[in-house]
Structures are given as C-alpha cells and as structure tokens.
C-alpha positions in Angstrom: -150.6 62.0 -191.5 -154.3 61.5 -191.3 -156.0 64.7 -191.4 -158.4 64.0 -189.0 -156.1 62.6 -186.5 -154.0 66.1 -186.9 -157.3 68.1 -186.4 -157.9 66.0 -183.0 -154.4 66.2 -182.2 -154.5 70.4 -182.4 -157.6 70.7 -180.8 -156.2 68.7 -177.5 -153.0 71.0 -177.8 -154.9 74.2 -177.8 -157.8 73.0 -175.4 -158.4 74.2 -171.8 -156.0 71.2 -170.5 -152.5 70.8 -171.3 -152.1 67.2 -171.0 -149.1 64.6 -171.4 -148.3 63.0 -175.1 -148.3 59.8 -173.3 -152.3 60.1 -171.8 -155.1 59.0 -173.1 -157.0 60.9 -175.3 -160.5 59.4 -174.7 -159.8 61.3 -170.8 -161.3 64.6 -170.4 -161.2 65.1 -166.8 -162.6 68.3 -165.1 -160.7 70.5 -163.6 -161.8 73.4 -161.1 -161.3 76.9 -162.7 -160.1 78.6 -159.1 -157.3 75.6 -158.3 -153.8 76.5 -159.4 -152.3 73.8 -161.3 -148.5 72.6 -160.6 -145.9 71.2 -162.8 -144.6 68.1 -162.5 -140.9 69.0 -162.0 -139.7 70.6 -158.6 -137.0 73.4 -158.9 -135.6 73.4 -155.0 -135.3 77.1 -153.4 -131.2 77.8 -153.0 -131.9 81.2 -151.4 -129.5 80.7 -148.7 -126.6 80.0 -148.0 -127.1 77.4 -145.5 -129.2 74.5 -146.8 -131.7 73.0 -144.6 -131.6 69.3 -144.9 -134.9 68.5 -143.0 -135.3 66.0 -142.4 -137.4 63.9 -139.7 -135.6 62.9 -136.8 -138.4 61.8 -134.3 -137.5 58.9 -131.9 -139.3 57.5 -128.9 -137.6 59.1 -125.6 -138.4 56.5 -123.3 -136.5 53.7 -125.4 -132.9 53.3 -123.5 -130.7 51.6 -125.5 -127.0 50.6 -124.2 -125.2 53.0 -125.9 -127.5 55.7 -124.4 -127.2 54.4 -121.0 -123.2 54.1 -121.6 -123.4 57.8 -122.6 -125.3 58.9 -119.8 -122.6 57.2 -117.4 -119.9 58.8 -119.6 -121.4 61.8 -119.6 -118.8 63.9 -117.1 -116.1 62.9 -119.3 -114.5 65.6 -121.4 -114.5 62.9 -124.4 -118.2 62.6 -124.2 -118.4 66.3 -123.6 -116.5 67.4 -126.7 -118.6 64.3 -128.8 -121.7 66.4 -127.7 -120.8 69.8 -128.9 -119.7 68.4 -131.7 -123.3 66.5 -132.6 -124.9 69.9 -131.7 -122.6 71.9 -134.1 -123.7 69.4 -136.8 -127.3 69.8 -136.1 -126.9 73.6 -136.0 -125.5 73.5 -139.3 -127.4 70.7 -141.4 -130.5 71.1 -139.2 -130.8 74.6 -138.2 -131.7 73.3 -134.5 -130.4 76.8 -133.6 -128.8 75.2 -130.4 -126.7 78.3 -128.6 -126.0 76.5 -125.4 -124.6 73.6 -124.1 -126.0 73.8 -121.0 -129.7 73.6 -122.2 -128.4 70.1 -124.4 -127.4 68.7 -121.0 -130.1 69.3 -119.3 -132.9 68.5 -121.9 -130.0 66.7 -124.3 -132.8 64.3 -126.0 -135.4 66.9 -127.0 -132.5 69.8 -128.2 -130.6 67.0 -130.8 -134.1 65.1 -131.5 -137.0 67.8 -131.5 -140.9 66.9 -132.3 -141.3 68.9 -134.6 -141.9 67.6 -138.3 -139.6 68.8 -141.0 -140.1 68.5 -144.3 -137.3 67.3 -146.9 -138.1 69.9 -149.3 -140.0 73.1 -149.4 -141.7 75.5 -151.9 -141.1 78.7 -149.6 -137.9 80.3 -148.3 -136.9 79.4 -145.0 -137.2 82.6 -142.8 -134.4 84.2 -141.7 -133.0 84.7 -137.8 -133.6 88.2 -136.4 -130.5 89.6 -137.2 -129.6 88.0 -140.3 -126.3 87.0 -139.4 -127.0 83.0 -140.7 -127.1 84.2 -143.8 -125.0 87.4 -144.1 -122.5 87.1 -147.0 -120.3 89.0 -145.4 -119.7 86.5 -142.2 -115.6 85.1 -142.6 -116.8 82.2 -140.4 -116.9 79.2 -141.7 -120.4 78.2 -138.9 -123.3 80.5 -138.7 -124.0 83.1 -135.5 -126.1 79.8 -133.8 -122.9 77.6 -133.9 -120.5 80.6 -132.8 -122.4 81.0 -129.5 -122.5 77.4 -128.8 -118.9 77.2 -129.5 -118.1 80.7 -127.2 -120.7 79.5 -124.7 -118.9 78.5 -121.0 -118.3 74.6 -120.2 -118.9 73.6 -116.8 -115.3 72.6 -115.6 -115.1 68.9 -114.5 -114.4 68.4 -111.0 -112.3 65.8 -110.5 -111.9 64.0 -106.7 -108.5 61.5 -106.5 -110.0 58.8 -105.3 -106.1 57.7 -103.7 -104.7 59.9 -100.3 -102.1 62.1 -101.6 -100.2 61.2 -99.0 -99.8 58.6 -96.5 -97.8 58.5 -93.1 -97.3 55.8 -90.5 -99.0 55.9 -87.2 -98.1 53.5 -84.6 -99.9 52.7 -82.0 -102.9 54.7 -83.2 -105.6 53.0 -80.9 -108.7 51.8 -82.4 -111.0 53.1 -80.6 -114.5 54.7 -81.0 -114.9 56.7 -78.3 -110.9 58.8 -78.3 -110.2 61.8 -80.8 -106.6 61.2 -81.4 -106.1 63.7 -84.4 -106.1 67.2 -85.1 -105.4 70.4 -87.5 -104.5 73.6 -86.4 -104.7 77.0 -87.7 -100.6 77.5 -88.6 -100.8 74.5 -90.0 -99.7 71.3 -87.5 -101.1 68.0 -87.1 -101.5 66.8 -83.9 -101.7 63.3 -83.3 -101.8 61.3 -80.0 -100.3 57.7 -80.3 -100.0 55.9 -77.0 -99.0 57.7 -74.1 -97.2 60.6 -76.3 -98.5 63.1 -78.5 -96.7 64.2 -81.7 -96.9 67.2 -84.0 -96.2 67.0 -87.3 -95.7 70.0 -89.9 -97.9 69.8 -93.3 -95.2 72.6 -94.4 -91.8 71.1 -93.5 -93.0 67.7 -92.8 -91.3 67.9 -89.4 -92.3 65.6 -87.4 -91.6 66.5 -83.1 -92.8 65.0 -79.8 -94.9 67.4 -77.9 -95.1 65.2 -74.5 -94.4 61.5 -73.2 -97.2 60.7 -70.1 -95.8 57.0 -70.0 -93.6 58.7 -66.4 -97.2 59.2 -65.0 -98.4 55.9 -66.6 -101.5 57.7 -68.5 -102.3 57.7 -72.2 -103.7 60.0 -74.7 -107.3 59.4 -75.3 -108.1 63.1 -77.0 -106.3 66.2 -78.7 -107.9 69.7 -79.6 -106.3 72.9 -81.1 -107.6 76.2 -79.8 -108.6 78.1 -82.4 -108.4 81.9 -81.0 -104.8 80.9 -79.7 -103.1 78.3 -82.7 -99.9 77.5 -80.6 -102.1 75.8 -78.0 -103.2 72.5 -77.5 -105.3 70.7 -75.1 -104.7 66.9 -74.4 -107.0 64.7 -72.3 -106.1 61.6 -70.8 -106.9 58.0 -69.6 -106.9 59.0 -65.9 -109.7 61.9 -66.3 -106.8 64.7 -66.9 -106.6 67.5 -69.4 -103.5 69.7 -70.0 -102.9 72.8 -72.2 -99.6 73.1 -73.9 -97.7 75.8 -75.6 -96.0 74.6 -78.8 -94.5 77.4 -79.4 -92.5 76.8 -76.3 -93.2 73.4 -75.9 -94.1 73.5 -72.4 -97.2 72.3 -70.5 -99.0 75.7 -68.9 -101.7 73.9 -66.9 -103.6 70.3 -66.1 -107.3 70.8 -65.5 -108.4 68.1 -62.7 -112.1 67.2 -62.2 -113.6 64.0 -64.0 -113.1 60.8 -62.6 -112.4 58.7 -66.4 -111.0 59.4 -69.4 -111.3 62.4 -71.0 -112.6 61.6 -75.2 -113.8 64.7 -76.2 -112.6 67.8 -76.3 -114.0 71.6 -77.8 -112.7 74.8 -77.2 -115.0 78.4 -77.7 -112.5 81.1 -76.9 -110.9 81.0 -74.3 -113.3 78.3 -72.4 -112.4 74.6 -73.1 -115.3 71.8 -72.5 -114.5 68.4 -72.1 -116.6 65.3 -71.8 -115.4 62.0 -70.5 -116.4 58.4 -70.0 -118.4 59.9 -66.3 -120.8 61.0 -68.5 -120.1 64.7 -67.5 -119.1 67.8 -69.7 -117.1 70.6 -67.6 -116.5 74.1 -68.9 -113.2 75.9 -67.6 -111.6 78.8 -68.6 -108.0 78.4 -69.2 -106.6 81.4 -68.3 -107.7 81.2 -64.6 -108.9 77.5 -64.1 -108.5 78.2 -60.3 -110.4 81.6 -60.1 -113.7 80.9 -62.3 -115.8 78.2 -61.2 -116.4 75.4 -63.7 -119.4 74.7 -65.2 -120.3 71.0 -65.1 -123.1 70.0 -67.5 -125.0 66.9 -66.4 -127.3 65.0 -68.7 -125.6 61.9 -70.5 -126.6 58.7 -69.1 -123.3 57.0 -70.8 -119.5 58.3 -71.7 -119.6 61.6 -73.6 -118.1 60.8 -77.0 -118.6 63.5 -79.1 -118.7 67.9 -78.3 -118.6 70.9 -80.7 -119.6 74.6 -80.3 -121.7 76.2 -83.0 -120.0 79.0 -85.4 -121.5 81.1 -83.7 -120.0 80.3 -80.8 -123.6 80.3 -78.6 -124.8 76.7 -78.9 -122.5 73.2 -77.6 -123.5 70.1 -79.1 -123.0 66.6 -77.0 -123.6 63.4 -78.5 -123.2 60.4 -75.8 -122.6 56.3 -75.6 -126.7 56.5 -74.1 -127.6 57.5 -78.0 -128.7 61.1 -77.3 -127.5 63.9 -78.7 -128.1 67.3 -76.4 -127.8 71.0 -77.5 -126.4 73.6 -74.4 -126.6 77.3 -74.3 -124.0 79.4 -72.2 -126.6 80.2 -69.3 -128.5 76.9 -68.6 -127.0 74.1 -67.0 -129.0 71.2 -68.4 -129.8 70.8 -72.2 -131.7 73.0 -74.0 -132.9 70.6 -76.8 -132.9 66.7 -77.1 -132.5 64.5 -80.1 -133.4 61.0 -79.6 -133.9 59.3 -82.8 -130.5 57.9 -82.9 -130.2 54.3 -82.2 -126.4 53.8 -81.6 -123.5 55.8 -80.2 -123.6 59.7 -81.3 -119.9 60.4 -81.4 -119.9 62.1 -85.2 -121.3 65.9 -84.9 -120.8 68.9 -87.1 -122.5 72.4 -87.4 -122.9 73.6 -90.7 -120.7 76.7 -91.6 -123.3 77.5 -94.3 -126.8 77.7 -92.5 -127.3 79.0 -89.4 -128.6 76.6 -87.0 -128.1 73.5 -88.9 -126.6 70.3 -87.2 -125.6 67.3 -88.1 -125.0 64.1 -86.3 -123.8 60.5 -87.1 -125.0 57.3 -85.4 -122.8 53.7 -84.3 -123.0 50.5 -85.7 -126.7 50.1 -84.9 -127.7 53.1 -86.5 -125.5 54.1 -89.6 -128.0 57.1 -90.3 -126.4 61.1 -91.1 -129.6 63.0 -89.6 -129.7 66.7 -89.7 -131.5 69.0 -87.4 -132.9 72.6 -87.0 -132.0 73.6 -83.9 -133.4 77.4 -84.4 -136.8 75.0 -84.2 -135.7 71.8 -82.5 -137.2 70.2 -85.1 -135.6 67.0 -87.7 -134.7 67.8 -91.2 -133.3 65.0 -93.3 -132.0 61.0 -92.7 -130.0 59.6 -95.0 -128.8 55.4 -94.2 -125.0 55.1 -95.4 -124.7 51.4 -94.3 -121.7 51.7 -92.2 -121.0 53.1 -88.9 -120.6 56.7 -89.1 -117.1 57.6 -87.0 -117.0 61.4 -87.6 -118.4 64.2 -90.1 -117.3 67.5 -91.6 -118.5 70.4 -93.4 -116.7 72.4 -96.6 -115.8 75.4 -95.4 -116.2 76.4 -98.9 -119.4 74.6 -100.8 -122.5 73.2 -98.8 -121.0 69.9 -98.7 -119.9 67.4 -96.0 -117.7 64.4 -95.7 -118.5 61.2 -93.3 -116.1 58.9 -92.4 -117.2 55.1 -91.5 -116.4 51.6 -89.6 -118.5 48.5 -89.9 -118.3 47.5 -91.9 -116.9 49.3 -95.5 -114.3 51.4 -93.5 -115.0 54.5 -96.4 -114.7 57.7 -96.6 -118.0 59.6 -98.6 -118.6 62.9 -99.5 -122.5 64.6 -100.0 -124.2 67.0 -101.4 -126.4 69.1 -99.3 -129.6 69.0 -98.7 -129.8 67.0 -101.9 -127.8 64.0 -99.8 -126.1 63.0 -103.4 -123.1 61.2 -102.6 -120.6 62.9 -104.6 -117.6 60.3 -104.1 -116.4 57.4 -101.7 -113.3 57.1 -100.9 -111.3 53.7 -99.2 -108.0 52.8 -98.9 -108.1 52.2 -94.7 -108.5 48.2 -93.5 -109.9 49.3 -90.4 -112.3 51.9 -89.1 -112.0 55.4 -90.2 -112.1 56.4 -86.8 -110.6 59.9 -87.0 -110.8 63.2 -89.2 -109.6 66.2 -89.4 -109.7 69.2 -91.9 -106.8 72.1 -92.9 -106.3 75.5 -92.3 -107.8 75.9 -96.1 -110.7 73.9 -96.1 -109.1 72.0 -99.0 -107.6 68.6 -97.5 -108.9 66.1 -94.4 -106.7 63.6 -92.9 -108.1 60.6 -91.5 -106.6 57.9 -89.0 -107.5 54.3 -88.5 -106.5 51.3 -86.6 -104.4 50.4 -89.4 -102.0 52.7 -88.1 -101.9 55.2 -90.9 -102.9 58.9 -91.8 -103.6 59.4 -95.0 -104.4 63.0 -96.9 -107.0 63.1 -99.4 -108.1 66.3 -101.6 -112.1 66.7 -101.3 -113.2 70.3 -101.1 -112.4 72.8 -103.5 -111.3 76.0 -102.0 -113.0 78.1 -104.8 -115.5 77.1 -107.5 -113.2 77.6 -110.8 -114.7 79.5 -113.7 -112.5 78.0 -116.0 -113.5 76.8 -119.2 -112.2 73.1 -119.4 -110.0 72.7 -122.3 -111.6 71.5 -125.6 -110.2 70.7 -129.5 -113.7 72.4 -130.3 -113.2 75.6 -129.1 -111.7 77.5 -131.9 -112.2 81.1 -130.5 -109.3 80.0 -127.7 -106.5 79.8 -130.1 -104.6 82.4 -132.5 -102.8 80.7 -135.3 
C-alpha cells in the first residue's frame, strides 16, 4: 500500500468525524460540538409486553361512504354490535386506544376507533405505562390487557325488539266502522269487552272464553260505546244508539241500572269513581253517579257545538277532557259547569285524547282527517307544548303505563298503528296489518299489550310496551367473562 495514502487513511480514522468507507474523502463537513450525533441503525424499544403498532389512522369524518351508512342502519343489530366490540378490542390491543366502554364508541364511534391524534410508527422512548400497571404486569393470566377486560365486562344495552305482526288475531263481526263509537275495551281482571251490533260480548285474555253480556236487538238499539269502571272491575257501562246508558254486572251478568237523559247516541263514555260521564251526538256531557242516579242530581256540561266524540278523566282524577265533532277540545274541573280551558288549534274531529301517566298535567290529543296532528298541552298553564304531523287521521292515543311513550292509532289513509318517544316525538315503530281504519284501542291490565279494532272486522293483539326496562346484558360470543369452561 502507498504510504501516503495509509497516513491519510489513519488520520480520517482517528479524526474528530467518524465517517463512512464509502464517502468522500475530499468532504470535511463541520459539525456542531453541542449536537448529539446518531447512528444510522435503529434498535426498536421491546420494553413491553404489548407492542404499539402506531400507526396513523386519520380519516375525514364527514366522508359517508355506503358501507358506513349500511352500518349506521345496522347498527341495533346484535351482528353489527358484536363486529364493533370486536374492532374496539383490536384497537385496544394493536393500538392502545384504551377504549373501556362501549357506550362511549356508540355514541362518538368515529372519533374512539379513528382518533386525531398522530402516532408515530416507531419511537426512541418507552411508551408510558397506565396508572396501575396492569397492561403490562407479567403476572396478568389474561390473554387482553386491563383496557380490553373492561370493555369486554362493560354492560350492552339490550336490544328491544317490537313484532311488528299482532300476536293474536280474532274475528269481529259487525264491528261498525265508525269514527265517532268506542266499541272496545280492557278491564282490570282481565276481559275484553267488545260491542258488535246490537250485542256486546266479553271475551277472556286468560281462558279465551268468549260470552254474550246483552242482546238490545228486543229494544231495537245498538251499541255505539263500552267502558269498564276502574274502582269496580266487574262493571261495565254500555251506551246506545237511542241516547241510553246501562251498567251491568258481569260478575252476575245482570243489568243494575239504565241512565236516561240525552236525546242521541251515546259515543263516549269515562268513568272517575263512582261518577260515570257520558257525551253523545247532542253535544252534551252528563255526570251521574251510579249508585244513586235518581237521588244526586246530574251534572250536565254544556260547551260542544257538535257530537262529543271523545272524554277522559285525568290520573288524578280532578280534570275531564272533551274533544268534540266542532274541533275543540275543552278541559272541566269538578265544580264549574262550563270549561275551564279551551284548545282550538285543532282543525278536524278531536276524538283521540290521553293524559300522560308520567307528568302531571300533560295532555294529549289527536285530530280527523283534516288535521292528522298529535299536539300536546300543559294544562297546569293552558298553554301548547309540541305538534307533531303523522299523515293519517289520528283515531285514538295511549300512554305506557311504564316508559314515557305513547301509541296512536290512524285512518286515512295508512290505517297504522305508531308508537313515539316522548317529548323527543321519535317514532319508535309502525305497525299495520288492518285494511281499514284503526278505529279502536285499548290497553291491558299490565301495560304490556293494546288491542285494536277496525272495520275489517278483526281485533288484533300486538306487544308494544315493555312492562320493565330489562338490565340484561344481550347475549354475545365476545363476552368471555359469562362462561366457565
């Protein structure tokens, strides 16, 4: 070797810069005493157990793709449910997202499985440890760390599930379709009452016996309305085509008294107590008390300007509400004989009218054909609340005894049956199966079931209203802290 080429060579080997074989030797670049100086090969930390693939996951939240909009309508299935604990578990263990709870991926479920935050794909330091050190603990006989273990132990919402088919169906002959008549009704023990033609039949939901209470075709009247008494469950109030009402014992099945008095046909009928009101096509609403109908005086309410089509007392028992053919829907106290509030923003038929179990002073009330709205009212204030338009007639309304919810039942023209969410007015389901109007409803005992009648000339049962909110977890593959092998 040339000796002068080895004395350059040595003196760049031993100089202040270490420099590559392969650079050039006419370089001498300066290099700042105070900067460290790296190698050229990385040696990745593998301090932990759990390796932290970072890697960058940032996507735009406002793109929708279809399969994100097919997830979002999946998204109460359990498949898509178990799919997104699953993509969470992943992400807790590649990605340390340190997700713990479903609840907050449904809610926010974009920025949990894609966060803003920039990761790196490899580090120089060590990644820091949780609080507790349990991600890492050697000692752990899981095969997840604590994160995943939570998410895994955390509670599912259970999925609640409304048949959208009647659970049962029975024939109803000569069920009349018409508006203005209440033809159907639950009572406390249990018995259906329904009034076809000129008799009225009961029928058993627990033996499925079905008997003839009374036949008025001797007198040559019909049924136009039936009502259970709620303080005394073996009684039953019919109202008829000539303007009568009678009060029958079923236990007995015989006929204690007929209340005379309106001149027209009796639609409507509400009982508080002891005291029955009824409201009939001569626009007026008497108030008798049964047990001595010839002693007490009876109260007769005068405001309607058309036939009464629709009466119920509040919970409370201290407040009636009348809704009329005239559109007007009137709110009566016990001491004043002419309405204490009026509500005139319907522009059809009030007949549909329910008091919320729920809220003290809340009403609701359901318009005809011309109007199709659900509005809701504070009578504490007299004042309107909410208006939603459901498109159809509304026929009749209900609240959960149960949940703040309500069902409405509808006519022209989608003959459905939909159930809401209140206040937030989501319609939770819609239900149809009836060809004609859903004229007629009724609710059981337990708050679970409604019945509703049509002119189709068929009851049919449908599940709606859950009698308790379940705290069951629903049943998931991923779940591995629920079974013992």
């Amino acid at each position: 070797m040339d000796p002068d080429y080895e004395k350059r060579l040595l003196r760049q080997h031993n100089g202040p810069m270490t420099m590559s074989p392969y650079g050039s030797p006419n370089l001498s670049p300066v290099i700042s005493p105070n900067k460290k100086i790296y190698g050229d090969r990385f040696i990745p930390t593998r301090t932990s157990a759990c390796w932290h693939i970072n890697f960058d996951l940032l996507q735009d939240n406002t793109a929708q793709t279809p399969t994100t909009t097919r997830k979002a309508k999946d998204a109460n299935s359990d498949s898509a449910k178990d799919g997104l604990a699953y993509s969470c578990l992943l992400k807790n263990e590649l990605l340390s997202a340190g997700i713990e709870d479903l609840k907050e991926v449904q809610v926010e479920e974009r920025k949990v499985l894609y966060p803003k935050e920039t990761r790196n794909l490899f580090r120089y330091h060590t990644p820091r440890r949780c609080a507790d050190g349990c991600d890492y603990s050697p000692y752990s006989l899981s095969p997840v760390g604590s994160k995943s273990q939570k998410l895994l132990r955390s509670p599912r919402k259970a999925v609640r599930k409304i048949s959208k088919i009647p659970f049962k169906v029975l024939d109803a002959p000569e069920l009349q379709d018409d508006f203005y008549l209440n033809l159907v009704d639950w009572s406390s023990q249990n018995v259906l009452s329904v009034g076809l033609g000129t008799s009225v039949y009961l029928w058993s939901a627990c033996t499925s016996q079905v008997t003839r209470l009374c036949d008025l075709s001797t007198d040559g009247d019909t049924v136009t309305s039936v009502s259970w008494s709620e303080r005394q469950g073996s009684q039953v109030a019919v109202g008829t085509h000539k303007g009568y009402v009678q009060i029958w014992d079923v236990a007995v099945n015989k006929k204690l008294t007929t209340l005379e008095g309106h001149g027209a046909r009796v639609g409507a009928l509400a009982w508080n107590g002891d005291v029955l009101s009824s409201g009939s096509r001569d626009r007026l609403i008497l108030q008798r008390d049964v047990r001595t109908p010839s002693i007490v005086p009876e109260r007769k309410l005068a405001g309607h300007k058309q036939e009464v089509c629709g009466l119920k007392w509040s919970p409370d028992h201290q407040h009636l509400a009348s809704g009329g053919n005239d559109n007007k829907l009137f709110v009566w106290n016990l001491t004043n004989t002419g309405p204490v509030q009026t509500y005139t923003d319907h522009q059809a038929a009030v007949k549909a009218i329910a008091w919320s179990p729920h809220q003290h002073g809340l009403l609701a009330s359901g318009g005809g054909t011309a109007d199709r709205c659900v509005r809701f009212w504070n009578t504490l204030t007299g004042q309107p609340l909410q208006c939603v338009d459901t498109g159809s007639q509304v026929c009749n309304l209900a609240w959960s005894k149960h949940s703040n919810e309500l069902v409405s039942t509808h006519g022209y023209s989608q003959n459905q049956i939909l159930l809401w969410k209140y206040p937030s007015l989501v319609q939770i389901a819609k239900l149809t199966g009836h060809s004609y109007r859903v004229l007629y409803l009724a609710m059981s005992p337990d708050g679970e079931a409604i019945v509703t009648g049509a002119g189709d000339e068929t009851l049919r049962f449908w599940n709606v209203f859950s009698k308790t909110r379940s705290t069951k977890e629903s049943k998931s593959v991923l779940n591995l802290f629920t079974r013992i092998r």
